[in-house]
C-alpha positions as CSV (number, residue, x, y, z in Angstrom):
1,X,99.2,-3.4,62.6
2,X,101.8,-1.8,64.4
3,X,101.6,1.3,62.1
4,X,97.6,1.5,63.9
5,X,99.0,0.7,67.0
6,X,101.1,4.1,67.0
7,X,98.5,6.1,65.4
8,X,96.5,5.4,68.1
9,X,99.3,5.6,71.1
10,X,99.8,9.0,69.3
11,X,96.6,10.2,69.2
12,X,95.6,9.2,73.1
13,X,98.7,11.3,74.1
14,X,97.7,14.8,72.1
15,X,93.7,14.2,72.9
16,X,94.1,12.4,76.2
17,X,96.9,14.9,78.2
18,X,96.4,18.1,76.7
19,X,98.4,20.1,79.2
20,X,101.1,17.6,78.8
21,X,101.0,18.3,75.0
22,X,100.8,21.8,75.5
23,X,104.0,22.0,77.4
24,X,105.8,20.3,74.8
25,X,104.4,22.7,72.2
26,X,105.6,25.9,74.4
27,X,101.5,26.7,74.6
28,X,100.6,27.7,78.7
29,X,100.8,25.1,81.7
30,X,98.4,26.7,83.9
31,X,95.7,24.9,85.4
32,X,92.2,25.8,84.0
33,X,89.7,27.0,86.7
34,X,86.5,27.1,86.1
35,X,83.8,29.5,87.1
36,X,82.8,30.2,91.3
37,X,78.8,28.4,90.8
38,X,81.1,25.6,89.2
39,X,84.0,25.4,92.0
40,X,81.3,26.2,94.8
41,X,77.7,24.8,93.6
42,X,75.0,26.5,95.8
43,X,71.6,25.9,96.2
44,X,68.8,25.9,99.6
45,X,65.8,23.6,100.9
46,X,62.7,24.6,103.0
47,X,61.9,22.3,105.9
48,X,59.3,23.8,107.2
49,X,59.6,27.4,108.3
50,X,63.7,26.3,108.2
51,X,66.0,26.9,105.6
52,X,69.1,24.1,104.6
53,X,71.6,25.6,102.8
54,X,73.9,23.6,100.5
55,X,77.0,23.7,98.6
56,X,78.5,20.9,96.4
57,X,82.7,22.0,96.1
58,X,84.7,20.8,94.0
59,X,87.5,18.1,94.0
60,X,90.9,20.6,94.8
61,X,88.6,23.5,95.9
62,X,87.4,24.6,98.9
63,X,85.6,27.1,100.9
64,X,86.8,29.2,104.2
65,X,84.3,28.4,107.4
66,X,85.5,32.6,108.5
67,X,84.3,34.0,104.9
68,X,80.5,32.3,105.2
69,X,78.3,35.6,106.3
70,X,74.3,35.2,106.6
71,X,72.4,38.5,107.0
72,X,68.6,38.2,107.5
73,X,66.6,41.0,105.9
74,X,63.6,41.3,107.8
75,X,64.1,38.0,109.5
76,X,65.3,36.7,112.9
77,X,67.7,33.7,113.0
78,X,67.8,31.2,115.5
79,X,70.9,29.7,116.7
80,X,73.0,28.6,113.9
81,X,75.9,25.8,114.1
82,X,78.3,25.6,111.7
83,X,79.7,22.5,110.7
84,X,83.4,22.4,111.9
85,X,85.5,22.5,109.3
86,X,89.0,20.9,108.4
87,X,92.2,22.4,109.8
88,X,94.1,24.8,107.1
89,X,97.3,26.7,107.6
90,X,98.8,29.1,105.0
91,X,101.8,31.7,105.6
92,X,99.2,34.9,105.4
93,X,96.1,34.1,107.7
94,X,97.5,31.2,109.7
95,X,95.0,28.4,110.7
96,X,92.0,28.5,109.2
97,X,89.4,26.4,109.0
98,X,88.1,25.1,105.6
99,X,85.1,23.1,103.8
100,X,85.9,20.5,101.3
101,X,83.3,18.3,98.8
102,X,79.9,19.0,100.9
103,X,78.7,21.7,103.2
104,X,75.1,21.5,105.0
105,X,74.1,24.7,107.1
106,X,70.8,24.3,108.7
107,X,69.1,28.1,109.5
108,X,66.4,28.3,112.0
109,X,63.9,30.9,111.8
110,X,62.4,32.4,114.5
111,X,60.8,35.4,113.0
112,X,60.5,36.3,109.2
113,X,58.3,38.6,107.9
114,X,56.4,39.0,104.6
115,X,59.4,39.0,101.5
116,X,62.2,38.3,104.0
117,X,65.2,37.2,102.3
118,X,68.5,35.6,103.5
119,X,71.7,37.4,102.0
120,X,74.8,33.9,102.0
121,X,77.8,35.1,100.8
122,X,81.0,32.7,101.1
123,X,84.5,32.6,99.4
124,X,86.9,29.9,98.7
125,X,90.2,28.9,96.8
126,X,91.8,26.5,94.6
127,X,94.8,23.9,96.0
128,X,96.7,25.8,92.8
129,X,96.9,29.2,94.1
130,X,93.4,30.5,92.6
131,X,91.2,32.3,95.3
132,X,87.4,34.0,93.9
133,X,86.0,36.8,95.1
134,X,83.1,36.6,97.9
135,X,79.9,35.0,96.5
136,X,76.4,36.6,97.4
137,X,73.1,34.6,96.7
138,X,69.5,35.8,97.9
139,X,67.5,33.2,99.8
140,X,63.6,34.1,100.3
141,X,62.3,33.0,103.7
142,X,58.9,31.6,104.4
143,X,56.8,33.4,106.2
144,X,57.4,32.2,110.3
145,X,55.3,33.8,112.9
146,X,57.8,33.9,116.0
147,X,56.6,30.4,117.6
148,X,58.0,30.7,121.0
149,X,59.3,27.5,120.9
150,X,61.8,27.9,117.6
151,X,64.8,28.1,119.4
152,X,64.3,25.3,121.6
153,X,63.4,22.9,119.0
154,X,64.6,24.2,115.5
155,X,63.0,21.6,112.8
156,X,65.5,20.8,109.9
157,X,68.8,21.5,111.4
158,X,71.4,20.3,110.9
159,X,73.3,19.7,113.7
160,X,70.0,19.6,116.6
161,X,71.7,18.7,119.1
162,X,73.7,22.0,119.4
163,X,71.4,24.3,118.9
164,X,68.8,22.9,121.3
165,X,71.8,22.8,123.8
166,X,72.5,26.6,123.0
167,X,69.3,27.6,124.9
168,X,69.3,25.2,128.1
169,X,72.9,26.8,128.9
170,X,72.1,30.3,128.9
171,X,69.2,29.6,131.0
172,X,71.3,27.4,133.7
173,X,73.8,30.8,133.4
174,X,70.7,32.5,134.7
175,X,70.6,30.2,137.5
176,X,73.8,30.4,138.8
177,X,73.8,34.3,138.6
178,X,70.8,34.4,140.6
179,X,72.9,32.5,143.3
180,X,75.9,34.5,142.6
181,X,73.4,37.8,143.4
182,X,72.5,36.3,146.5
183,X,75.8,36.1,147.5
184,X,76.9,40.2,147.1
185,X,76.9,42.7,149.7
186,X,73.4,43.9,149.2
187,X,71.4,41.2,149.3
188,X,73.2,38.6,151.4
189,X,72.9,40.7,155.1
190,X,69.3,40.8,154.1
191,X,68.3,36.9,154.2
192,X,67.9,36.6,157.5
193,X,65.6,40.0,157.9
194,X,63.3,38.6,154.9
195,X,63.3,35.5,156.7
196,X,61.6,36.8,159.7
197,X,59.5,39.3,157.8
198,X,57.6,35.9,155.6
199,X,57.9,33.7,158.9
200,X,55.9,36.3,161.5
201,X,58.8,37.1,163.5
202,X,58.1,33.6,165.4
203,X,59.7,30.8,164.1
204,X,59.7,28.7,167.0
205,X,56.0,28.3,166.7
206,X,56.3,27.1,162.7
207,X,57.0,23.1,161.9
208,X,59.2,22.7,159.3
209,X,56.8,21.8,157.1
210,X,55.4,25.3,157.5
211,X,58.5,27.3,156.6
212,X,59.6,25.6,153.6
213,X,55.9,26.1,152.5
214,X,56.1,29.7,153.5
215,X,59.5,30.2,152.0
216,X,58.8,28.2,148.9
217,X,55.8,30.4,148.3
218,X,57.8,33.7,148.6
219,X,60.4,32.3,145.8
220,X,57.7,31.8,143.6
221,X,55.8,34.9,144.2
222,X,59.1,36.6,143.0
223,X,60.0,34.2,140.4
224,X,56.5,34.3,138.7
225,X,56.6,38.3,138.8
226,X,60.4,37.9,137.0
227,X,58.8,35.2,135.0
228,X,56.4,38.3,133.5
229,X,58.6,40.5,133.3
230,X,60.5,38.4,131.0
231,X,57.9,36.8,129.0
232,X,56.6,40.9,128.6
233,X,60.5,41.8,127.5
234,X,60.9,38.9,125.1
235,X,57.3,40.0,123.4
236,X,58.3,43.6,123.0
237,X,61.3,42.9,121.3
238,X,59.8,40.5,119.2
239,X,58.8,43.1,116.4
240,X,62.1,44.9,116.7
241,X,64.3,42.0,115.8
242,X,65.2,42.8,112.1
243,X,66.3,46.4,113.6
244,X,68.5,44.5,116.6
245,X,70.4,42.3,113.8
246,X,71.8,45.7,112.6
247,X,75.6,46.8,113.4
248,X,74.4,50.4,114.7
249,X,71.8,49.0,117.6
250,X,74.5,45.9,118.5
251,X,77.3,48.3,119.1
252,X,74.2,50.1,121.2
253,X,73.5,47.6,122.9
254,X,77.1,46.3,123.4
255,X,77.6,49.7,124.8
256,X,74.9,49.6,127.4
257,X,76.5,45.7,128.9
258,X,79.2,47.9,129.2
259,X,77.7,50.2,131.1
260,X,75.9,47.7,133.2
261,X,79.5,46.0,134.0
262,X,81.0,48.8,134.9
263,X,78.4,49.7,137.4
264,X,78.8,45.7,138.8
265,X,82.6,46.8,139.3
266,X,82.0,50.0,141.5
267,X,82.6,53.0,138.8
268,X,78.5,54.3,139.8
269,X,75.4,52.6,141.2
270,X,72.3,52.0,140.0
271,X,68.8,51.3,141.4
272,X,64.8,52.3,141.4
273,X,64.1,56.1,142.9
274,X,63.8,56.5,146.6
275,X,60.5,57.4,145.9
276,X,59.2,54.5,143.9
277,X,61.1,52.1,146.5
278,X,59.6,53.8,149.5
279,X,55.8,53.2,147.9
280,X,56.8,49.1,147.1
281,X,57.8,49.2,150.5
282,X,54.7,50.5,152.4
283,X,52.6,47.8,150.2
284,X,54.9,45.2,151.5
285,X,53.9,46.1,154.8
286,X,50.5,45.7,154.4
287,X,50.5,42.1,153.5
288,X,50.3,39.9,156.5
289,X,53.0,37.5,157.4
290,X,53.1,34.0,157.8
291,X,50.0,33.7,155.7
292,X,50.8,32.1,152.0
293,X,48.5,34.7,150.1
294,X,50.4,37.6,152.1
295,X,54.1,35.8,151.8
296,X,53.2,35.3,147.8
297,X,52.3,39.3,146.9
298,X,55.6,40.0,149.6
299,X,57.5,37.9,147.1
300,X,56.2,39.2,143.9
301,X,56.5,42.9,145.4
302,X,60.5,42.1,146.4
303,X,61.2,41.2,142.7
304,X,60.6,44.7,141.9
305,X,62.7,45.9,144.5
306,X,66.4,46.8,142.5
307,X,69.2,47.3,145.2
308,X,72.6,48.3,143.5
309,X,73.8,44.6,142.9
310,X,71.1,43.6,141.4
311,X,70.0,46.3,138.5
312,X,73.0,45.7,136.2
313,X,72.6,42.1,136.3
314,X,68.8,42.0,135.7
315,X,69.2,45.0,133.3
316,X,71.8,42.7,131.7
317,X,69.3,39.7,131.0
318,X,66.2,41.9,130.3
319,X,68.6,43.2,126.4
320,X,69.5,39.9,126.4
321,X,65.9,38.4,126.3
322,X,64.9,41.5,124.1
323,X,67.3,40.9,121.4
324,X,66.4,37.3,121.5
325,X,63.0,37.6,121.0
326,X,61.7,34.1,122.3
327,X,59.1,34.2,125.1
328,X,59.8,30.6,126.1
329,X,63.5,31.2,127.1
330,X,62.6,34.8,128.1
331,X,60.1,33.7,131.0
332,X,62.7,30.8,131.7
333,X,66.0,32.6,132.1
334,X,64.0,34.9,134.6
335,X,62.1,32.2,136.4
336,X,65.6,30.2,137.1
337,X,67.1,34.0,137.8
338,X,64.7,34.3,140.5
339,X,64.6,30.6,141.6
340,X,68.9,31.3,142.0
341,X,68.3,34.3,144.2
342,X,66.0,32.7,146.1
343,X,67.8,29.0,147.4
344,X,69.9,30.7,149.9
345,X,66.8,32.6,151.1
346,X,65.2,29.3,151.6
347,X,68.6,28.0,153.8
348,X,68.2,31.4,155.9
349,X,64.6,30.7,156.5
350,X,64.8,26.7,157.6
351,X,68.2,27.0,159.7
352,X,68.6,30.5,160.2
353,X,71.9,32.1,159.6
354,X,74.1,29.0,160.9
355,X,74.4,28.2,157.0
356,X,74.7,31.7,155.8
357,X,78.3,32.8,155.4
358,X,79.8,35.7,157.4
359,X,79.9,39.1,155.3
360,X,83.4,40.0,154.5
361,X,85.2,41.9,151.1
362,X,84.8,38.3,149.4
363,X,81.0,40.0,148.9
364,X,82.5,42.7,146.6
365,X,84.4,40.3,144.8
366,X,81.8,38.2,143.8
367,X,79.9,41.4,142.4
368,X,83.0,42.4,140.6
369,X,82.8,38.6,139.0
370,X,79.8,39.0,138.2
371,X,80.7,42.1,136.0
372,X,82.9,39.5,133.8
373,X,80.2,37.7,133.6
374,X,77.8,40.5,131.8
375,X,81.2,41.7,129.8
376,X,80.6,38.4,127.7
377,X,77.3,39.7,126.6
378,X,78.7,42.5,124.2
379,X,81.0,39.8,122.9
380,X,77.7,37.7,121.4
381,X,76.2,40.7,119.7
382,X,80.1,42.0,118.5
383,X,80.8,38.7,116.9
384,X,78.1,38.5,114.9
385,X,79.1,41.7,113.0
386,X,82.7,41.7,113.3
387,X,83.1,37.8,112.4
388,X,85.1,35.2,114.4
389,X,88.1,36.3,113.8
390,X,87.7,39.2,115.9
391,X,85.5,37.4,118.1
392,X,88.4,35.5,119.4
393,X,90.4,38.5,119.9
394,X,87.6,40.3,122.0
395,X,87.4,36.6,123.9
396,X,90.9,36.6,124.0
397,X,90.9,39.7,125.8
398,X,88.1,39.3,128.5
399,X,89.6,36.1,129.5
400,X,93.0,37.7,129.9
401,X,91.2,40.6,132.0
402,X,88.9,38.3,134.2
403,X,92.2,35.8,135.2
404,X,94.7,38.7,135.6
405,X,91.7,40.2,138.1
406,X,92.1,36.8,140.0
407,X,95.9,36.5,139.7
408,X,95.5,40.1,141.6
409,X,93.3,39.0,144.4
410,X,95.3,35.7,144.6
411,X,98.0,38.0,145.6
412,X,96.0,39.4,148.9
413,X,95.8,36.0,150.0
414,X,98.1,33.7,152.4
415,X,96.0,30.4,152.6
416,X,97.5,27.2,151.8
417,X,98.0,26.3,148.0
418,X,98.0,29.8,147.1
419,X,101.4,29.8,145.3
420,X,100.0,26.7,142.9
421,X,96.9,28.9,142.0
422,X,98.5,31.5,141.4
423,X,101.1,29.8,139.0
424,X,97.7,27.9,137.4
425,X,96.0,31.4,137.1
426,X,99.1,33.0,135.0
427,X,99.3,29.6,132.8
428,X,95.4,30.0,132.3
429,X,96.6,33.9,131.0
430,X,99.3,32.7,129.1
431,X,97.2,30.3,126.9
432,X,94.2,32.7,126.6
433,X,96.4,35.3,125.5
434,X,97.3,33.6,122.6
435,X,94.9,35.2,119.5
436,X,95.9,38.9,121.1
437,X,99.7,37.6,120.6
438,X,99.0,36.7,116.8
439,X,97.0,40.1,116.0
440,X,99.4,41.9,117.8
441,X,102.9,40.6,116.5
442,X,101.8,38.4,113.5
443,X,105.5,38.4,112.2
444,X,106.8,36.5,115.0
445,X,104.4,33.9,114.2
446,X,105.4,33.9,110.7
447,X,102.6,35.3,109.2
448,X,104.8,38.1,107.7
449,X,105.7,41.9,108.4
450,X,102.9,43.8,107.2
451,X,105.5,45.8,105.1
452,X,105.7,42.4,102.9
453,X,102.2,42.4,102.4
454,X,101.9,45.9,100.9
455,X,101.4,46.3,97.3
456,X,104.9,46.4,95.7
457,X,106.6,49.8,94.8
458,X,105.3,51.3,91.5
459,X,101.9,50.5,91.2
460,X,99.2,52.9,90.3
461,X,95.9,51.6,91.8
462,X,92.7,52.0,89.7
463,X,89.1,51.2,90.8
464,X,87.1,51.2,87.8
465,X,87.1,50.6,84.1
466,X,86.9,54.3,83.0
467,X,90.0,54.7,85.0
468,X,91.9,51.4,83.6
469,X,91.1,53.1,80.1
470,X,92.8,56.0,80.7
471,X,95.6,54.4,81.9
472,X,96.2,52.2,79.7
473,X,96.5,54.6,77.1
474,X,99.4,56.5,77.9
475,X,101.7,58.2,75.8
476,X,104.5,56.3,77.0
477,X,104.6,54.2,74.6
478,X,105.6,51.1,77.3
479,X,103.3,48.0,77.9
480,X,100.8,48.1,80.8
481,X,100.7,45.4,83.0
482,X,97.5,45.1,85.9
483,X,97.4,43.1,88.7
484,X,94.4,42.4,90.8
485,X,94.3,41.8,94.6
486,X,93.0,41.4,97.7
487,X,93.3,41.2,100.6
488,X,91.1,37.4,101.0
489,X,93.7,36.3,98.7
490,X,96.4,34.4,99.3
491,X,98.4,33.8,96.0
492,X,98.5,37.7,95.4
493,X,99.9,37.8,99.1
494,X,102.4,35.2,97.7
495,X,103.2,37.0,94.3
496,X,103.8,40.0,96.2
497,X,106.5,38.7,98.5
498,X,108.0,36.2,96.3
499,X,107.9,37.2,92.8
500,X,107.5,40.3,92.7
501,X,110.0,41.6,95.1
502,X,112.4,39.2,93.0
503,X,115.6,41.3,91.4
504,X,115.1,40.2,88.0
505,X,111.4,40.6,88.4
506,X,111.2,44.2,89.2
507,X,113.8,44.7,86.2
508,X,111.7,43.7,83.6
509,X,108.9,45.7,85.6
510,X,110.7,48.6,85.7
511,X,110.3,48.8,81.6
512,X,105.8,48.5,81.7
513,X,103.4,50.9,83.2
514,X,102.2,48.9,86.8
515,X,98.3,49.3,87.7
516,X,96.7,47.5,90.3
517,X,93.1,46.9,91.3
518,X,92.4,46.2,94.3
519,X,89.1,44.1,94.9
520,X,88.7,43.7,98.6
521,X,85.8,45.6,99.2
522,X,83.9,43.5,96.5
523,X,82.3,46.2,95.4
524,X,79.7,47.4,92.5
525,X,82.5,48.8,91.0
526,X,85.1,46.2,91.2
527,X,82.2,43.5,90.4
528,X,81.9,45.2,87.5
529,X,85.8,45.7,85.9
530,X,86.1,42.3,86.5
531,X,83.2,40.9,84.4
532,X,83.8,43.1,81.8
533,X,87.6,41.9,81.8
534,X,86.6,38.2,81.9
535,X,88.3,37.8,85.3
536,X,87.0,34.9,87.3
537,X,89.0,34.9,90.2
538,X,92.5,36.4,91.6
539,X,95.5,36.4,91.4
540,X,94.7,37.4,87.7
541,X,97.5,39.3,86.1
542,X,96.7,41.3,82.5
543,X,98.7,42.9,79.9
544,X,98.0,45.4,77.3
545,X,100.2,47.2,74.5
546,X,101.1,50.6,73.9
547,X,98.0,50.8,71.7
548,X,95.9,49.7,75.0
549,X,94.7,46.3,73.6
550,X,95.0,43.1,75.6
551,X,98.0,40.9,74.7
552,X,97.1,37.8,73.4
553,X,98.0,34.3,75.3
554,X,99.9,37.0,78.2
555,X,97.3,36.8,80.8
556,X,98.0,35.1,84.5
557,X,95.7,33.3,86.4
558,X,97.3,31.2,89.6
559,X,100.6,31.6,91.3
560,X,103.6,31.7,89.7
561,X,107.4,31.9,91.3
562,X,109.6,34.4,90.6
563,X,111.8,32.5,88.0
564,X,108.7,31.6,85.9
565,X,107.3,34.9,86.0
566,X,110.4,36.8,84.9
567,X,110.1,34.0,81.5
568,X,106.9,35.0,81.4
569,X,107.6,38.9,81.0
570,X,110.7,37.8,78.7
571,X,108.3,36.9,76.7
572,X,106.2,40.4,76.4
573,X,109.3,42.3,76.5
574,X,112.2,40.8,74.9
């Protein structure tokens, strides 16, 4: 009995803990990873004309939120939220965000043509020291005809409530730089003129009643010709959106807000000809004041009127509803645009200019803050193709630029309080400065001296297997030993700063032929080498004769310290 009851204490502890038994039986430690559809299982649902995608990771794997890319072939996306992630912090790329055992993305479509497919790639790592190369899977899309109201109400989301909040807040923008508009030096003077102009020139005659009618009726007859105009925008650009997702007509169009801005902050003006004004003009005049038919085409003929202020703001929304492509939120942004301009009209006209504030330079600044305002617009389109990452750097910087321009004109003042704005304007800096500070000086926030992340002295990169061939048989007669890297991982970052910079390490080196492959790009070419080399993920570390055959039981998958690495080479070079 007790003879069984050791045979079978023996037997759990060689079957039942292999790496244990391993260990003892000088066979390799290392932690067995499987393949990236294992680690990272991904498939997709239709709901509709929407798209869920899914991944199922597994336990002591993850996935980086920054590494998931979605680019629609022949497709428009609506707004899409991704889940926040859990914090992350690692030596190389600071905090991160991550996704552990489930992910859910839901994709809204707003557009997608015949055979439009959705290119996913993502990338994650193991809690080992493991990290795979980026993933790409092909989603086909269901046919979706454009609905205008997709974006508003995207079906099969997963997070609704964000996304349908996404739309309401550009249009209350909309609103509040119509009012901002009306509030520059070349419309506000103009109020009170317009006011008398829709009122008849006798306002004493007119109940109240009658001029909020009057005036109401000249808002709308501009905001239903903006309305239009934006509904007419959002339809031309509807064909066009497959070409607006791509990085060449983004950094166009990025250019252009730009331009727009700097126009908003003095650098040249913009308006209609002379000529085309002067013909809007006589029109106007024909229309007979203080009659709602004549007020209504007075208003819808101002909306075509562009003074200098207002272009490169309207110019502005107009690429923004183009590139959006939704008719709904097109007409709206404009209608609440126009709606914006037009409150402080409707003040002038009911109490006359007792309301109105005087003119004065704080006119000019409001149009220069308004040129912030369109700068964010190149930052949308920028971050789509440039990833968050740099996103928050371009953020960063616009932030830093918009509070240092009011730390400056805090400076001109001498009002009460203006010390403790000023000290809350360069503590706003200060903090919004912060992802500029990182990129810039990454050492000093310990993410290490880009000399430490170099590839270590000595190595002979190769791209492709004809290449490794021919290096690896040299006549040199001295082993060959190939690391791969990149840049996405972290463990290589590690082995390079740790182990291989070691003194004992480079030694034992010094005495093989060093190749290194670097993988970053993810290439044709590097997918290749590393299939045909059974490499499922990096840091992978391979080591071949002086014949140029693979030596067996050498090979390196995870991190390993300096100390255990130097055994390891002992061990292929005594």
């Amino acid at each position: 009995m007790a003879q069984r009851l050791f045979t079978l204490i023996v037997l759990a502890l060689l079957l039942g803990f292999p790496p244990a038994s391993a260990a003892l039986f000088g066979g390799n430690a290392a932690p067995a990873f499987v393949k990236a559809d294992e680690a990272f299982a991904f498939d997709f649902q239709r709901h509709g004309t929407d798209i869920r995608l899914n991944w199922r990771i597994r336990p002591g794997y993850y996935l980086y939120r920054q590494q998931i890319k979605l680019e629609p072939v022949d497709a428009v996306l609506g707004k899409v939220v991704m889940p926040a992630g859990g914090n992350h912090h690692d030596e190389f790329f600071g905090d991160t965000e991550i996704y552990r055992n489930t992910l859910q993305i839901g994709i809204p479509l707003q557009h997608a043509a015949e055979g439009a497919t959705l290119r996913v790639t993502y990338q994650g790592c193991a809690d080992a020291g493991f990290c795979y190369p980026p993933e790409t899977r092909t989603v086909p899309l269901p046919i979706a005809s454009g609905d205008m109201f997709a974006s508003l109400a995207p079906a099969g989301t997963v997070s609704p409530a964000p996304a349908t909040a996404a739309s309401p807040f550009s249009l209350w923008w909309a609103l509040l730089i119509g009012i901002g508009i009306a509030f520059t030096p070349c419309v506000l003077p103009m109020y009170p003129l317009i006011s008398g102009i829709i009122l008849g020139g006798d306002r004493a005659s007119l109940s109240t009643g009658r001029v909020l009618l009057l005036s109401l009726v000249y808002v709308q007859g501009m905001a239903i010709t903006y309305t239009l105009l934006g509904i007419a925008v959002a339809a031309a650009g509807l064909p066009l959106q497959a070409a607006l997702q791509q990085p060449a007509v983004l950094i166009v169009l990025s250019a252009l807000f730009i331009a727009l801005a700097l126009s908003m902050f003095g650098l040249f003006t913009l308006q209609l000809p002379s000529s085309v004004q002067t013909r809007l003009t006589l029109w106007s005049n024909r229309q007979r004041s203080g009659s709602p038919w004549g007020v209504f085409v007075m208003g819808a003929l101002a909306a075509l009127f562009c003074s200098p202020c207002t272009t490169a703001p309207l110019s502005a929304i107009l690429l923004y509803i183009a590139q959006s492509g939704n008719l709904l939120m097109g007409g709206a942004t404009l209608y609440l645009y126009a709606l914006g301009m037009g409150i402080p009209l409707i003040l002038a006209a009911l109490f006359g200019h007792r309301l109105l504030p005087r003119g004065g330079a704080w006119m000019k600044q409001v149009k220069e803050g308004l040129g912030f305002v369109i700068l964010a617009l190149p930052i949308f389109l920028l971050e789509r193709m440039l990833g968050d990452r740099w996103g928050d750097r371009l953020w960063s910087l616009l932030a830093v630029a918009f509070f240092g321009w009011g730390f400056l004109l805090s400076l001109k003042g001498a009002y009460r309080g203006s010390r403790i704005v000023q000290i809350a304007l360069l503590a706003v800096m200060l903090v919004a400065v912060r992802p500029l500070q990182d990129w810039a000086f990454p050492a000093e926030r310990g993410a290490g001296a880009e000399a430490n992340l170099a590839p270590a002295p000595g190595f002979n990169r190769i791209g492709t297997l004809d290449e490794l061939t021919r290096e690896v048989n040299n006549p040199a007669g001295k082993p060959v030993m190939l690391d791969f890297y990149a840049d996405w991982c972290v463990a290589c970052k590690e082995f390079e700063k740790y182990t291989f910079n070691a003194a004992g390490v480079r030694q034992a080196m010094d005495r093989m032929t060093l190749l290194q492959a670097d993988v970053t790009a993810n290439t044709q070419e590097h997918a290749a080498l590393l299939k045909q080399l059974r490499v499922l993920g990096l840091p992978t570390i391979m080591f071949f004769d002086a014949q140029g055959r693979e030596i067996p039981d050498s090979r390196v998958t995870g991190f390993m310290d300096a100390a255990e690495f130097q055994r390891h080479l002992q061990k292929i070079i005594p």
